[in-house]
PyMOL Python script that loads the backbone (N, CA, C, O; Angstrom):
from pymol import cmd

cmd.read_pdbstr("""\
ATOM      1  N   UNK A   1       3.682  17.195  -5.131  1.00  0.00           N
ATOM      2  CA  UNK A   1       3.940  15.998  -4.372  1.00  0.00           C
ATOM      3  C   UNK A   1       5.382  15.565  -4.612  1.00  0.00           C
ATOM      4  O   UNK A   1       5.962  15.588  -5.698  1.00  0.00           O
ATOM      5  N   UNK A   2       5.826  15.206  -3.561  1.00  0.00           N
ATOM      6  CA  UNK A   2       7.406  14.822  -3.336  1.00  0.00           C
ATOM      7  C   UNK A   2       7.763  13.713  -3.924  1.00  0.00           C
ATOM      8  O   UNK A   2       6.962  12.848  -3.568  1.00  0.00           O
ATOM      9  N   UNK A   3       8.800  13.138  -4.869  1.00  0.00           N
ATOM     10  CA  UNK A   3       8.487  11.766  -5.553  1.00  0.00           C
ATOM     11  C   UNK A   3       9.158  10.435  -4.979  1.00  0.00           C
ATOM     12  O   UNK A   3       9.365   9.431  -5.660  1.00  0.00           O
ATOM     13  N   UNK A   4       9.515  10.597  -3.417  1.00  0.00           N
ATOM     14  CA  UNK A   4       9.179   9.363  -2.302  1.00  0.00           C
ATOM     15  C   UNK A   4       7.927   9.402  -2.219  1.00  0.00           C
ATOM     16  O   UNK A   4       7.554   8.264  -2.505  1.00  0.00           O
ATOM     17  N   UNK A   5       6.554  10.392  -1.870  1.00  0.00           N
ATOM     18  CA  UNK A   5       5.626  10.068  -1.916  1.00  0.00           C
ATOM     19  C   UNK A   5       4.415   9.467  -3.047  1.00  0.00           C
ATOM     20  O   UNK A   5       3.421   8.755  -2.904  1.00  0.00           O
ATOM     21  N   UNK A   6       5.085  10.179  -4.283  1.00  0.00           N
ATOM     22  CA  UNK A   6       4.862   9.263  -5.484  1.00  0.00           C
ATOM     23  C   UNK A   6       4.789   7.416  -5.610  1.00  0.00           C
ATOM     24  O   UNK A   6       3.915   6.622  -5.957  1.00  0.00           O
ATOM     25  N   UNK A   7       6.257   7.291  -5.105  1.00  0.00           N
ATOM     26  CA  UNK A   7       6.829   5.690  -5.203  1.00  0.00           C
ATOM     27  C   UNK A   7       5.681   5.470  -4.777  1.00  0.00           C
ATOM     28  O   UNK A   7       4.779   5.199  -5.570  1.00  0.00           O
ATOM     29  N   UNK A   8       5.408   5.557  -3.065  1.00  0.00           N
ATOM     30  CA  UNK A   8       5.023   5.023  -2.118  1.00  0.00           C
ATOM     31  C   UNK A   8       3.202   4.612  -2.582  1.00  0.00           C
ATOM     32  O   UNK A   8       2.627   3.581  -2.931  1.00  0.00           O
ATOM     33  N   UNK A   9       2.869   5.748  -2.395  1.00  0.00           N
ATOM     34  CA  UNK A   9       1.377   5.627  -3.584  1.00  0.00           C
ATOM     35  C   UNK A   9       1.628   4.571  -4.308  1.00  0.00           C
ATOM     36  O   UNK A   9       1.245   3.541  -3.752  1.00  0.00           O
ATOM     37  N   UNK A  10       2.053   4.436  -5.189  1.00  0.00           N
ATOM     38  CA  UNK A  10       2.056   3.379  -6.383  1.00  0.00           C
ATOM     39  C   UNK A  10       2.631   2.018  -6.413  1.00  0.00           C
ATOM     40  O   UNK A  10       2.422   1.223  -7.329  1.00  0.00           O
ATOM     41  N   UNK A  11       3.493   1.737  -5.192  1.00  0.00           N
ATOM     42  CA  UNK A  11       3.829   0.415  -4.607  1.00  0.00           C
ATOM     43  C   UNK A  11       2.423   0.107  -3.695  1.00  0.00           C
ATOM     44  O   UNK A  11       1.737  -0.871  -3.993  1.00  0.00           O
ATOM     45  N   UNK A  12       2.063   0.933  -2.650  1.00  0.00           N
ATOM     46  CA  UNK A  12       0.535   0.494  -2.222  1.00  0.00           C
ATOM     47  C   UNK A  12      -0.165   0.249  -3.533  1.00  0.00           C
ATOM     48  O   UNK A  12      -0.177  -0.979  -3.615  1.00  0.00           O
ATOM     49  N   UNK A  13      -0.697   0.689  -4.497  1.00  0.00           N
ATOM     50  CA  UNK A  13      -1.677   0.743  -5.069  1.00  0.00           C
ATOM     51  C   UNK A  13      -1.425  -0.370  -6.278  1.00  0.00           C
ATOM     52  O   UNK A  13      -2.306  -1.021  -6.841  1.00  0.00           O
ATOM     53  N   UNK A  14      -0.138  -0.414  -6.507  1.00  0.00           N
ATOM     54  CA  UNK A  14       0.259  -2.240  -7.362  1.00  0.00           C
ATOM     55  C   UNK A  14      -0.004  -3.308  -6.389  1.00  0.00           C
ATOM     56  O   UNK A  14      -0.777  -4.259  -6.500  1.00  0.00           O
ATOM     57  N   UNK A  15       0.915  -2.931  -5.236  1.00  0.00           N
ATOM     58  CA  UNK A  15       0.156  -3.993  -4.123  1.00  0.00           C
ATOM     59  C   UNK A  15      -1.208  -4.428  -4.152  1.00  0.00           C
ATOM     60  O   UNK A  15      -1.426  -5.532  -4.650  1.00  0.00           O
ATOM     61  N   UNK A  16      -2.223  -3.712  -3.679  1.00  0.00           N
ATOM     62  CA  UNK A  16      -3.836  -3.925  -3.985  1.00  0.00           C
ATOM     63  C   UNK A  16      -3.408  -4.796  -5.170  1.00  0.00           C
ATOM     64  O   UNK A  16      -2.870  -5.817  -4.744  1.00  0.00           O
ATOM     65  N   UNK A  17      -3.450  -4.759  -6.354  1.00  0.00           N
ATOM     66  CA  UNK A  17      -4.127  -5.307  -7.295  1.00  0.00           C
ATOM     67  C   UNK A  17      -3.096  -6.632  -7.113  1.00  0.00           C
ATOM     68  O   UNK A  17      -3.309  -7.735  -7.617  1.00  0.00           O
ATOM     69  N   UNK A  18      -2.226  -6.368  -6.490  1.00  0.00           N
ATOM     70  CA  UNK A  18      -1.197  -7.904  -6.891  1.00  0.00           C
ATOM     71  C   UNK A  18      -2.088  -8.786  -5.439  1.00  0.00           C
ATOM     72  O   UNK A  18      -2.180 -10.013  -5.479  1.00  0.00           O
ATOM     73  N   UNK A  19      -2.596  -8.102  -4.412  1.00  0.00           N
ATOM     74  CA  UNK A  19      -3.422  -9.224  -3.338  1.00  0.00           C
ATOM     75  C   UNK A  19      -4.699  -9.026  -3.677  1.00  0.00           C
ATOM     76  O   UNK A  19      -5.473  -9.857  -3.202  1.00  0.00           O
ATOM     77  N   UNK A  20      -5.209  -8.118  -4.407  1.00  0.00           N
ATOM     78  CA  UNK A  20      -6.438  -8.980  -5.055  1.00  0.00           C
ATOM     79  C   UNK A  20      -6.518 -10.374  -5.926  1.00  0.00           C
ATOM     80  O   UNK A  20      -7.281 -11.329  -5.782  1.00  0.00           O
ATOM     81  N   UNK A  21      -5.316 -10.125  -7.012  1.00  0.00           N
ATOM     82  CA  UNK A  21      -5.510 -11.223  -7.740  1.00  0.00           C
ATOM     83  C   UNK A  21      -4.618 -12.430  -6.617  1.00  0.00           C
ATOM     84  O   UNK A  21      -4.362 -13.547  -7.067  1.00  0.00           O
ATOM     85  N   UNK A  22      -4.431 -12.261  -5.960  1.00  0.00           N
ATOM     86  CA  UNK A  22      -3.410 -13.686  -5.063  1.00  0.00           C
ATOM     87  C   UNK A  22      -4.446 -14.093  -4.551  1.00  0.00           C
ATOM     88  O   UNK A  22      -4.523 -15.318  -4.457  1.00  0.00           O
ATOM     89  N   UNK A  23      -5.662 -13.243  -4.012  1.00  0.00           N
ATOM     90  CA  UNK A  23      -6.967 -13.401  -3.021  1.00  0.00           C
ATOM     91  C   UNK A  23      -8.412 -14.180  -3.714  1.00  0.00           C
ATOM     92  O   UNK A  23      -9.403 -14.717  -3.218  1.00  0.00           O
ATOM     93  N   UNK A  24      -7.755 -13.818  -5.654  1.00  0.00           N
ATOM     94  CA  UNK A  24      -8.846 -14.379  -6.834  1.00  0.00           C
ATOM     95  C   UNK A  24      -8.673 -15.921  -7.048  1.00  0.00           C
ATOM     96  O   UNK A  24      -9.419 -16.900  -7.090  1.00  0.00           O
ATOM     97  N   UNK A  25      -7.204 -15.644  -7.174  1.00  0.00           N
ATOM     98  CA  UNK A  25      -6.262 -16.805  -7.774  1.00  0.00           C
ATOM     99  C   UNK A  25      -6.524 -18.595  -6.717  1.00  0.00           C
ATOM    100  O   UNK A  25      -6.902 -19.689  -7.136  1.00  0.00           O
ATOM    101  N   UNK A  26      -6.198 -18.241  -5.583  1.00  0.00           N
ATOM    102  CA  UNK A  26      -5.543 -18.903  -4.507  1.00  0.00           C
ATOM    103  C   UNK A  26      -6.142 -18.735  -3.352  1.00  0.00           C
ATOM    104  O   UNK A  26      -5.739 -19.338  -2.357  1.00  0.00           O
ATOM    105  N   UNK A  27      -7.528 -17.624  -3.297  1.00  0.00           N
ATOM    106  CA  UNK A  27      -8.518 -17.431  -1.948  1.00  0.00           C
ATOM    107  C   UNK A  27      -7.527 -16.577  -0.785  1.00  0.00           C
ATOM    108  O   UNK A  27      -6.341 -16.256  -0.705  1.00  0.00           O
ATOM    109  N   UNK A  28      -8.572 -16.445  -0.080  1.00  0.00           N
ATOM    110  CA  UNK A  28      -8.012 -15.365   0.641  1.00  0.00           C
ATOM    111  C   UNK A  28      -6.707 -15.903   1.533  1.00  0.00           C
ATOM    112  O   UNK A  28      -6.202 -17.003   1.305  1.00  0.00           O
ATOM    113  N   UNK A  29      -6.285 -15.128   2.430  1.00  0.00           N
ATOM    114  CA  UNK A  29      -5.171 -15.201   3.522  1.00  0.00           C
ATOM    115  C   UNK A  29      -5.249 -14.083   4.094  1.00  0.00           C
ATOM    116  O   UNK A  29      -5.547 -13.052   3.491  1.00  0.00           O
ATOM    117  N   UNK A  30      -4.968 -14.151   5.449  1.00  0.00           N
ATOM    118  CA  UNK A  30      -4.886 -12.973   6.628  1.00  0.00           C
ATOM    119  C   UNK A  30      -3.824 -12.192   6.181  1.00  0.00           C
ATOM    120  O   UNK A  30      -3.869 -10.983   5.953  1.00  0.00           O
ATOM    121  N   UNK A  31      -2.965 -12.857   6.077  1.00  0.00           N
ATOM    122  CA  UNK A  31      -1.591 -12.114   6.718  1.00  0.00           C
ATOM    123  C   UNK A  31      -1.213 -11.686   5.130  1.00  0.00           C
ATOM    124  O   UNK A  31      -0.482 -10.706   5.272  1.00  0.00           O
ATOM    125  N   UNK A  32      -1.333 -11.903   3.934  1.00  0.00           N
ATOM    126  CA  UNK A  32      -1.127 -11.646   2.753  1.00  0.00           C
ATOM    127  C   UNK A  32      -2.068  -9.729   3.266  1.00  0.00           C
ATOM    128  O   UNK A  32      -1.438  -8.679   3.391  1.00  0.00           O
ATOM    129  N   UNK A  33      -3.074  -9.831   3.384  1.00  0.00           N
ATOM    130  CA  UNK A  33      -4.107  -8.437   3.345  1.00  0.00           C
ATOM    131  C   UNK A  33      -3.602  -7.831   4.857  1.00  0.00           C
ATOM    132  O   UNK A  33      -4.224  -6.778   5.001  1.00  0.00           O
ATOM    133  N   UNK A  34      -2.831  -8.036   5.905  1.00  0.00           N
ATOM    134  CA  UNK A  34      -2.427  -7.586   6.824  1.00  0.00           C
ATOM    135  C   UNK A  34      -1.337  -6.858   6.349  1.00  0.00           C
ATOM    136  O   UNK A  34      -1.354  -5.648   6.579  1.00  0.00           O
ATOM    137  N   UNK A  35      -0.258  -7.393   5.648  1.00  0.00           N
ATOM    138  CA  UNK A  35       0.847  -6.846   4.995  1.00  0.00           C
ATOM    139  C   UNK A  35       0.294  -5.881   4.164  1.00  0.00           C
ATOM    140  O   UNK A  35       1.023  -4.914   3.944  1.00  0.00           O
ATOM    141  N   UNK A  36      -0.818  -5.889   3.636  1.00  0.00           N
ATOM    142  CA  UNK A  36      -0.812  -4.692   2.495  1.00  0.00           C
ATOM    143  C   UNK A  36      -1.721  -3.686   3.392  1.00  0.00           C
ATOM    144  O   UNK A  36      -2.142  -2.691   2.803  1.00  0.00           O
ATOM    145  N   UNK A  37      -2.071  -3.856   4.793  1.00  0.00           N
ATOM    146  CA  UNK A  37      -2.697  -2.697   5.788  1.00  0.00           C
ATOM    147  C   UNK A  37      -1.673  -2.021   6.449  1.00  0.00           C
ATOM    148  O   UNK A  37      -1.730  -0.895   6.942  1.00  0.00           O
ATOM    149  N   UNK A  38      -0.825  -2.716   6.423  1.00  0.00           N
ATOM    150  CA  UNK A  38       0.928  -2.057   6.747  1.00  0.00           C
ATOM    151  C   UNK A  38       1.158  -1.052   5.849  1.00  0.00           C
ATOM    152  O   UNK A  38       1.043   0.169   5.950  1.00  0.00           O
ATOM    153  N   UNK A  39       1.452  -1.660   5.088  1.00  0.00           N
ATOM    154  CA  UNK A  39       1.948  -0.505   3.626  1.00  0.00           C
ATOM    155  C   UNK A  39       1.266   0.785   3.968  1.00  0.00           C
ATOM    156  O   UNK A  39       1.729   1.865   4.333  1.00  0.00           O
ATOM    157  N   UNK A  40      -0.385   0.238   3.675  1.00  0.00           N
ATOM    158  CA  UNK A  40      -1.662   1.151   3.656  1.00  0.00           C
ATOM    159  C   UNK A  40      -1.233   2.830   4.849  1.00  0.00           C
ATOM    160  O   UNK A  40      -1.281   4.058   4.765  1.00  0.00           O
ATOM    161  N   UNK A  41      -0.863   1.805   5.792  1.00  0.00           N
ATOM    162  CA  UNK A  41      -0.792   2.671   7.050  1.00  0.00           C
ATOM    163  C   UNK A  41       0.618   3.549   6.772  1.00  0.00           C
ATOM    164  O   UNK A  41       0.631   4.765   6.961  1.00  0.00           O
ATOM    165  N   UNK A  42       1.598   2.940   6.384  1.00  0.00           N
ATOM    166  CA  UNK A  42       2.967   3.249   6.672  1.00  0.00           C
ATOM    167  C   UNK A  42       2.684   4.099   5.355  1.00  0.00           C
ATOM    168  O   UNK A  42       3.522   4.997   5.439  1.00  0.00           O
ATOM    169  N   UNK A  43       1.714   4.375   3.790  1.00  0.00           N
ATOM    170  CA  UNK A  43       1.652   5.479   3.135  1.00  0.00           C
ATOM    171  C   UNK A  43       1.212   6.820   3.650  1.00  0.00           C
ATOM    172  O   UNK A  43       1.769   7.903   3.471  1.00  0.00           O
ATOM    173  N   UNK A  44      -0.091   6.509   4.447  1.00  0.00           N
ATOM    174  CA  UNK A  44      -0.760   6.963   4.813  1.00  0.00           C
ATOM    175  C   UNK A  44      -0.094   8.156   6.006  1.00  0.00           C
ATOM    176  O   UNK A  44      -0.418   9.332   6.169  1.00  0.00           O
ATOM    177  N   UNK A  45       1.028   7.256   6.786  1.00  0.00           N
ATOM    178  CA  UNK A  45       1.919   7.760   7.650  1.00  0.00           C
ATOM    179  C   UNK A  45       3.243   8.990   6.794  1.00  0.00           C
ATOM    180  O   UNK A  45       3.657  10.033   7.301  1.00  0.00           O
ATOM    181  N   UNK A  46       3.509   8.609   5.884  1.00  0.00           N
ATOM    182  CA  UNK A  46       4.419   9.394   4.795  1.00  0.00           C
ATOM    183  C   UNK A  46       3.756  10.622   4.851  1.00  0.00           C
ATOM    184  O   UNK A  46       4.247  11.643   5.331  1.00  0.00           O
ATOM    185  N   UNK A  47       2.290  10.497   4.207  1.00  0.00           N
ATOM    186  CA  UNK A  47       1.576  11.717   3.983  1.00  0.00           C
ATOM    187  C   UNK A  47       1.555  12.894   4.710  1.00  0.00           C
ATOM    188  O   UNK A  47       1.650  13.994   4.166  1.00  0.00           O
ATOM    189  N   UNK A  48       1.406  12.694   6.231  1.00  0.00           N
ATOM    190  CA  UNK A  48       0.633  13.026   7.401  1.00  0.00           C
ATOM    191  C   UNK A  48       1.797  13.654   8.039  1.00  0.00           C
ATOM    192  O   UNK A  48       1.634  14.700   8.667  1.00  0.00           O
ATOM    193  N   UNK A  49       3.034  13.076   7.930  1.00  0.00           N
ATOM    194  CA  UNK A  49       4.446  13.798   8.395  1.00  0.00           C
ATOM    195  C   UNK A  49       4.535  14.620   7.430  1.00  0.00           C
ATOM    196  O   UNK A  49       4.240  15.772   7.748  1.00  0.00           O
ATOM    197  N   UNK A  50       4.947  14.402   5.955  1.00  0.00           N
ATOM    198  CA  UNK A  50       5.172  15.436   5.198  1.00  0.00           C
ATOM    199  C   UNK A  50       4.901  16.957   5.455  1.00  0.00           C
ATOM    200  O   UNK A  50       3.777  17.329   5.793  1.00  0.00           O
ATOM    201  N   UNK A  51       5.923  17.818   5.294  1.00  0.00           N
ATOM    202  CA  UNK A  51       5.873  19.099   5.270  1.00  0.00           C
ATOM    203  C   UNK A  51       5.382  20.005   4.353  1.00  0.00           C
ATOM    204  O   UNK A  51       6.001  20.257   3.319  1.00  0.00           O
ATOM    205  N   UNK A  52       4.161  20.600   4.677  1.00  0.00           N
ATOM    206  CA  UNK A  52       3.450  21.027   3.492  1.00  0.00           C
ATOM    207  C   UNK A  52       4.215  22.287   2.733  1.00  0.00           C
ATOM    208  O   UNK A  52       5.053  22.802   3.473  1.00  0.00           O
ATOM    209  N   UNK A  53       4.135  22.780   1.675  1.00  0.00           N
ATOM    210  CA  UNK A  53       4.402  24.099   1.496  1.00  0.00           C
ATOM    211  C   UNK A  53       3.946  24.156   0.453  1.00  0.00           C
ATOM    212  O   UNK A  53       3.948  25.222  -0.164  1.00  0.00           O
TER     213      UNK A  53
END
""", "prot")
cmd.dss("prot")
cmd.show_as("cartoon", "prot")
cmd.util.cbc("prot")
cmd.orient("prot")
């Protein structure tokens, strides 16, 4: 694995836990869990282009 796709993984996946606890802390919000379906997508999008070899 390429280590832009590393970062990317692991900024999504701190994300999660930083809008879970904002979602524990302070209750939910749309647009707080919309932003982290962005990410979600835009990792997800990294992956899917990547050139395998």
């Amino acid at each position: 694995m390429h280590t832009p796709a590393k970062a990317m993984i692991t900024c999504t996946v701190v994300s999660l836990v930083a809008v879970t606890a904002y979602t524990v802390a302070l209750g939910p919000n749309g647009w707080v869990w919309f932003a982290w379906v962005v990410l979600m997508l835009a990792t997800i999008g990294v992956f899917a282009i990547r050139s395998p070899r």
